[in-house]
C-alpha positions as CSV (number, residue, x, y, z in Angstrom):
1,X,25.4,54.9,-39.6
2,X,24.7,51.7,-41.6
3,X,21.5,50.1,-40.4
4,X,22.3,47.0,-38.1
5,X,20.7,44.1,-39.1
6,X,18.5,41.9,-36.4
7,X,19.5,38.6,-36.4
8,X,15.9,36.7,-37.3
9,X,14.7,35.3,-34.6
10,X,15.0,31.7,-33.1
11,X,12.8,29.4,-34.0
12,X,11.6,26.7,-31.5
13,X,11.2,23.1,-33.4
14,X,8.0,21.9,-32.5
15,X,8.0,18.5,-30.8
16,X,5.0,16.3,-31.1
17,X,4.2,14.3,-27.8
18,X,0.9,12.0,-27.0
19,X,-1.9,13.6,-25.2
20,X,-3.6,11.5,-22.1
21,X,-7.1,12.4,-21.8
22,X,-7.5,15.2,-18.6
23,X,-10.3,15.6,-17.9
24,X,-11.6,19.0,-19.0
25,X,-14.2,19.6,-15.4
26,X,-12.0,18.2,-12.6
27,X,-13.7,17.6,-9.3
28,X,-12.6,19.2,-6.3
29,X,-11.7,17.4,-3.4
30,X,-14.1,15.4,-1.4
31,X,-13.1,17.8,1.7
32,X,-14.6,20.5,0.0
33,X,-17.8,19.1,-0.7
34,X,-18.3,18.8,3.0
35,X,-20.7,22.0,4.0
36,X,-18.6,24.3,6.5
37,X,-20.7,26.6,7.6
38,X,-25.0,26.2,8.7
39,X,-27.0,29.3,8.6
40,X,-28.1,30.0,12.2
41,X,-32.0,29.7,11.3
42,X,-30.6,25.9,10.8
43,X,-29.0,25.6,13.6
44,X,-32.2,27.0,15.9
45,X,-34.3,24.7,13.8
46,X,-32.5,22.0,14.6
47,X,-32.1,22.8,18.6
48,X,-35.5,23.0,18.8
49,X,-36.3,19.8,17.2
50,X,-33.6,18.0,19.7
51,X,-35.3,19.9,22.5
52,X,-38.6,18.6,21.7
53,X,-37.9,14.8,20.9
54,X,-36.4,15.1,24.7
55,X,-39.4,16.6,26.0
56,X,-41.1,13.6,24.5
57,X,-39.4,11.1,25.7
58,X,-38.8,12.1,29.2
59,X,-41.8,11.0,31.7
60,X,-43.4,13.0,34.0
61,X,-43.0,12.2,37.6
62,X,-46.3,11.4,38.9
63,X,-45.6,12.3,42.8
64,X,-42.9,14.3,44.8
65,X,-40.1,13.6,43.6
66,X,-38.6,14.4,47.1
67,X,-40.8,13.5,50.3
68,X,-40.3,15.2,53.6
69,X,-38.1,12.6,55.1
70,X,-35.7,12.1,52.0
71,X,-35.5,15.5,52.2
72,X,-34.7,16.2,55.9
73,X,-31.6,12.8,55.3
74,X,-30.4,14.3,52.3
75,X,-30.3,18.2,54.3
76,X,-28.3,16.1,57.4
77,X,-26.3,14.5,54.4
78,X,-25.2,17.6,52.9
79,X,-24.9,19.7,56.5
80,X,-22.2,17.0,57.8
81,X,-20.4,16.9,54.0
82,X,-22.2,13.9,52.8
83,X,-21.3,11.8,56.0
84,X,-24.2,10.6,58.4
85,X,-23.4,11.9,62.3
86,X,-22.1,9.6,64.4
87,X,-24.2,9.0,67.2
88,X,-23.6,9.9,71.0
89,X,-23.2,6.7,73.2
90,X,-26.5,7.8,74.7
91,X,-28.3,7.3,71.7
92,X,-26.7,4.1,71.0
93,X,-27.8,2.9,74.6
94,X,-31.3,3.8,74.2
95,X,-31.4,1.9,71.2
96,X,-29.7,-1.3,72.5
97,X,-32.7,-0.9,75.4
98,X,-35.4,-0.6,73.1
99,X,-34.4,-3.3,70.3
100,X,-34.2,-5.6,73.5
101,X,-37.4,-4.9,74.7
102,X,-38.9,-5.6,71.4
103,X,-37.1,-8.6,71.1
104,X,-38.0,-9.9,74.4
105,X,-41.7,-9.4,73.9
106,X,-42.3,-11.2,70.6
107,X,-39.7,-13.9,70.9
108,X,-40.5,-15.9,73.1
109,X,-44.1,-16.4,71.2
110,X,-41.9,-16.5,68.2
111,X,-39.7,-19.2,69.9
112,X,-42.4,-21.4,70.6
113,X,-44.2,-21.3,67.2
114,X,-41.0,-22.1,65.6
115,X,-40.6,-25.2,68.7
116,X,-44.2,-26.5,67.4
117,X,-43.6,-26.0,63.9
118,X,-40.5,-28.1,64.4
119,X,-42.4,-30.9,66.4
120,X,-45.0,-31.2,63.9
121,X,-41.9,-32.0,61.1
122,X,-40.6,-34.0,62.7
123,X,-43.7,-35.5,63.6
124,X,-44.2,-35.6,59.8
125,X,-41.6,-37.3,58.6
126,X,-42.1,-40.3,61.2
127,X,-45.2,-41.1,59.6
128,X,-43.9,-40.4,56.2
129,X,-41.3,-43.1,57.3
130,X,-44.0,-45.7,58.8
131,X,-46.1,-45.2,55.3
132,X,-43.6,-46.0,53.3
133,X,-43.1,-49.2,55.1
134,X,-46.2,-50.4,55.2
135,X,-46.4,-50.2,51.5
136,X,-42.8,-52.0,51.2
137,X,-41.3,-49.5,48.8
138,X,-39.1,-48.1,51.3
139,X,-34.9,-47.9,50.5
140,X,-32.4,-47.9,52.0
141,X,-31.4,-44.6,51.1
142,X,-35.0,-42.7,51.5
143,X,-34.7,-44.1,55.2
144,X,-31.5,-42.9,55.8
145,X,-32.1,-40.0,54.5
146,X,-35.4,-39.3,56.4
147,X,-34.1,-40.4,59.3
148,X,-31.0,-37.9,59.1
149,X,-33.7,-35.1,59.0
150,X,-35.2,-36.1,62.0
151,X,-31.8,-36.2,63.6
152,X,-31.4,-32.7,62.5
153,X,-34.8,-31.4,63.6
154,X,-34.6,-32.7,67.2
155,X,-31.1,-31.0,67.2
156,X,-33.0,-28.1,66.6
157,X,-35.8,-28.8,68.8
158,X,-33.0,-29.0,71.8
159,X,-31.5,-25.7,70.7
160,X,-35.0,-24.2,70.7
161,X,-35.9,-25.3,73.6
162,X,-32.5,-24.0,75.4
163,X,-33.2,-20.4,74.5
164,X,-37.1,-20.7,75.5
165,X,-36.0,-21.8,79.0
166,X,-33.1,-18.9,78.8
167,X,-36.3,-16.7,78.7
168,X,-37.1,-18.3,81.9
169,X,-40.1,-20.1,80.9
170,X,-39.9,-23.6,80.4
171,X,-42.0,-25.1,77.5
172,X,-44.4,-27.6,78.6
């Protein structure tokens, strides 16, 4: 058989095209320059320097930090679910006797402290009145506004002196 000839082969034409500059080194991506993984020595380092600023910062407390009757309110607290007990009428009644009793005892001193302390205001401003008179610098306005607070103090005088005779002693 007659040798078969090969066709030649194809020739590419060469095309000539401008080259932009790439970059021969490009950089990778900015997420990839983030560190992914710590080595656990790190990480312990780094706990323990958290754990000591803490420690630093924190204050000591100087006392208890619980005495024995916050701790005997917050055990009733937590044995009725964080709601105080309500109290028996008989307790409520003992305490309505006592507070009374109290009352009664210093308030009628109190009551006549507070009468005197009144009189001697009104008392006061009276003379505060007279002296601004006698020097003729007294207005209109001063005076009636002095004079209102007189009106107001013997209102309260009178209401003082109502409850001092409720106590069944009259104020002399």
């Amino acid at each position: 058989p007659p040798p078969k000839a090969t066709p030649p082969p194809p020739v590419r034409p060469t095309v000539s095209y401008p080259t932009f500059g790439r970059p021969k080194f490009q950089m990778p991506a900015p997420v990839e320059m983030i560190p992914h993984r710590r080595p656990a020595t790190k990480i312990l380092k780094e706990l323990e320097e958290e754990m000591e600023r803490q420690r630093s910062q924190r204050p000591m407390p100087k006392g208890p930090l619980l005495d024995d009757k916050e701790k005997e309110r917050f055990a009733l607290m937590m044995r009725y679910r964080g709601k105080p007990p309500v109290a028996t009428e008989k307790e409520l009644e003992g305490c309505r006797m006592h507070r009374g009793q109290t009352q009664k005892r210093g308030g009628l001193q109190e009551l006549q402290q507070m009468f005197d302390q009144v009189a001697l205001e009104i008392e006061e401003r009276r003379k505060f009145l007279e002296d601004l008179e006698a020097r003729g610098v007294l207005k209109r306005e001063t005076q009636h506004q002095v004079r209102c607070e007189i009106q107001q103090r013997v209102q309260d005088l009178a209401k003082l002196d109502q409850m001092i005779s409720d106590y069944g002693i009259a104020k002399p």
